[in-house]
C-alpha positions as CSV (number, residue, x, y, z in Angstrom):
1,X,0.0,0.0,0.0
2,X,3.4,2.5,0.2
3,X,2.5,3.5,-3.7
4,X,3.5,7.5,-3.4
5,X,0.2,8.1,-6.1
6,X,-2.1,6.4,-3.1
7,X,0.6,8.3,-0.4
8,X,-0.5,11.7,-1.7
9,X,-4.1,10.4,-1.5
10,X,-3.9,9.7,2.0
11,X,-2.1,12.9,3.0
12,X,-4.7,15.3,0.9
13,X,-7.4,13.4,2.7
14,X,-5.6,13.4,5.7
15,X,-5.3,17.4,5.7
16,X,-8.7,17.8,3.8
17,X,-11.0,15.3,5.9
18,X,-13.0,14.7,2.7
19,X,-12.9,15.5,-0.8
20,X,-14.4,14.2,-4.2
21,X,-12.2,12.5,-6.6
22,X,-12.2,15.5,-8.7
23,X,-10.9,17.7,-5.7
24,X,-8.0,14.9,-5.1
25,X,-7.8,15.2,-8.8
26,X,-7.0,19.4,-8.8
27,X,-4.7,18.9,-5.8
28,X,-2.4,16.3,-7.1
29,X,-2.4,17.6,-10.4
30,X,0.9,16.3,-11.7
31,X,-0.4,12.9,-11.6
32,X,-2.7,11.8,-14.6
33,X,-6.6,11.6,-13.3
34,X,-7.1,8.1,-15.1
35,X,-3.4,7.2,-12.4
36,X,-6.0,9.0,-9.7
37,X,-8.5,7.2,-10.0
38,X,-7.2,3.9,-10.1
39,X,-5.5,4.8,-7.1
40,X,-8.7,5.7,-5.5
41,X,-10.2,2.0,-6.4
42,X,-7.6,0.1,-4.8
43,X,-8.1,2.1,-1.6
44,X,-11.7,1.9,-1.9
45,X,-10.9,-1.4,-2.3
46,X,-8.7,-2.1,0.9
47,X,-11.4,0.0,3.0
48,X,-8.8,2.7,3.1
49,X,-11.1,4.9,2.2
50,X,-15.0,5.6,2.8
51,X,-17.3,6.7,0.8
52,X,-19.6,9.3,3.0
53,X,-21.8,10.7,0.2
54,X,-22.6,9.7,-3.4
55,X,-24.8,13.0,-5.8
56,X,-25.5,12.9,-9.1
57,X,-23.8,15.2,-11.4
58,X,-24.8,15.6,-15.5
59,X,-25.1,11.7,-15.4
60,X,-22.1,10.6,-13.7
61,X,-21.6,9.8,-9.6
62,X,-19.9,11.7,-7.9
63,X,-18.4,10.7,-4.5
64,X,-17.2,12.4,-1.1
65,X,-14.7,10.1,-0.3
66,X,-12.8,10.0,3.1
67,X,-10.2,8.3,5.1
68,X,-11.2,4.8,7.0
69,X,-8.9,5.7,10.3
70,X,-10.7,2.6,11.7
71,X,-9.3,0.7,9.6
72,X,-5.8,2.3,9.0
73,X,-5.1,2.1,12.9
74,X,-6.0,-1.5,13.0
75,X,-3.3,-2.0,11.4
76,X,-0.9,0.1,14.0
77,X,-0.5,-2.2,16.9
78,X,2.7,-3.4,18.6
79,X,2.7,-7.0,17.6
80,X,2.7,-5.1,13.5
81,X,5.2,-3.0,14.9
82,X,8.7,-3.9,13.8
83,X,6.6,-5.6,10.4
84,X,5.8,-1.9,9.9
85,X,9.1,-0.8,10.3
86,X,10.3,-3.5,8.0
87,X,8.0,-2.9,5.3
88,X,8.6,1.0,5.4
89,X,12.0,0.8,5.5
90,X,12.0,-1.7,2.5
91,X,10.4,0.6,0.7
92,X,13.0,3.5,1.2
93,X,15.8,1.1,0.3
94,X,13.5,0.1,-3.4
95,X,13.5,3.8,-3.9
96,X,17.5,4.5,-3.6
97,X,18.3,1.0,-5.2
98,X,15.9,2.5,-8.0
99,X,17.3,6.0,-8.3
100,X,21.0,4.8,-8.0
101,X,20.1,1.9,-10.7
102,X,18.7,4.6,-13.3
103,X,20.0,6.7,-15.9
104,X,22.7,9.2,-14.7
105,X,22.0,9.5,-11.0
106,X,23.0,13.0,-9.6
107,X,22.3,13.0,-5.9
108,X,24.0,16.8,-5.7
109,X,21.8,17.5,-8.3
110,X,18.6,15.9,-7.3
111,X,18.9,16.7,-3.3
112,X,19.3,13.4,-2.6
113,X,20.6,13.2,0.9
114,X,20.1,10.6,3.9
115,X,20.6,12.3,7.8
116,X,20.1,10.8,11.4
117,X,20.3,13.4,14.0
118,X,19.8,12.7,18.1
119,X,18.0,15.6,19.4
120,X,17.4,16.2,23.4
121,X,14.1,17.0,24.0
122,X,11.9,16.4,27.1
123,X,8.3,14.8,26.4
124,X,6.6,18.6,26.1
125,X,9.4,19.8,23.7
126,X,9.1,16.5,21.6
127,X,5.6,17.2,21.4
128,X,6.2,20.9,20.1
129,X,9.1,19.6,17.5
130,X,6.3,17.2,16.3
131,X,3.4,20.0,15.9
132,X,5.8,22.3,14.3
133,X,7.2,19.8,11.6
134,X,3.5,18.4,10.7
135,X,2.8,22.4,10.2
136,X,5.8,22.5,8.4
137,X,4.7,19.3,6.1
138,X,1.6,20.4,5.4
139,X,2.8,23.6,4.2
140,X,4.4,22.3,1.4
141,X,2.6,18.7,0.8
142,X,-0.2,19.0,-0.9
143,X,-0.4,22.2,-3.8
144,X,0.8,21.5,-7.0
145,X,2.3,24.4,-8.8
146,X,4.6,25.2,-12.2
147,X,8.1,24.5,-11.5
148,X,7.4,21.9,-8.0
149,X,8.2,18.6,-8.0
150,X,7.5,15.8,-5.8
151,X,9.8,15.1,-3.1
152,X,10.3,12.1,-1.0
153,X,10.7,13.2,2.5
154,X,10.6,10.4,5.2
155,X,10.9,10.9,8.7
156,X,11.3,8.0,11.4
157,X,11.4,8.7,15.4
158,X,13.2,5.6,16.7
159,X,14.1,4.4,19.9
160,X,17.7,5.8,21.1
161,X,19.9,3.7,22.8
162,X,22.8,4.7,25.1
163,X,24.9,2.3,23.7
């Protein structure tokens, strides 16, 4: 389910609440609407999404869709944990082994960079870094615009160790 298409589809909804496919369609506007709404089917198809409201316009359906967090959360339990991990990470390491297999790769170029950084931060600071970067994210996620591109950002808070 990591497909960056259904990604963006999750974030806009995410940030949104709801929105119609043609809504998902303006925002993610570098992406082809036929890509869109195949996306949409699969997740409609996994019970990532809902369906909230169906109205008919000049003939055709059109649907409110939203996110199922019932049935994303389910997913988010400690025995899925490290599986999570796993399958996240995996698909970080296709995406490099991708890049760096392709046609003249140019990491300077293409602000390719990897970073790990240890920060000290009691529980309330944490929870102030957090707010701030998901303002931060959603600031420049979700508009498409001439001359932006899609970037890959991923951001893991993992246990530190002493050691």
């Amino acid at each position: 389910m990591l497909n960056p298409v259904r990604l963006r589809i999750i974030q806009a909804l995410a940030v949104n609440q709801t929105l119609t496919a043609t809504e998902l369609c303006e925002k993610i506007s570098d992406v082809p609407r036929t890509t869109i709404y195949r996306h949409i089917t699969i997740l409609l198809d996994n019970n990532i999404l809902t369906v909230i409201s169906e109205k008919k316009i000049r003939g055709s359906l059109e649907r409110t869709l939203a996110l199922n967090v019932e049935e994303i959360t389910k997913h988010n339990t400690l025995e899925n944990a490290t599986s999570n991990a796993l399958t996240f990470l995996m698909n970080r390491y296709a995406r490099f082994h991708d890049y760096f297999s392709g046609e003249n790769p140019d990491p300077g170029k293409d602000k390719i960079f990897l970073n790990n950084t240890v920060m000290m931060m009691d529980d309330n600071e944490f929870d102030s870094f957090l707010l701030e970067l998901r303002e931060l994210l959603i600031k420049y996620s979700l508009e498409t615009a001439i001359g932006r591109i899609p970037r890959d950002i991923s951001i893991i808070s993992s246990p530190a160790t002493d050691k």
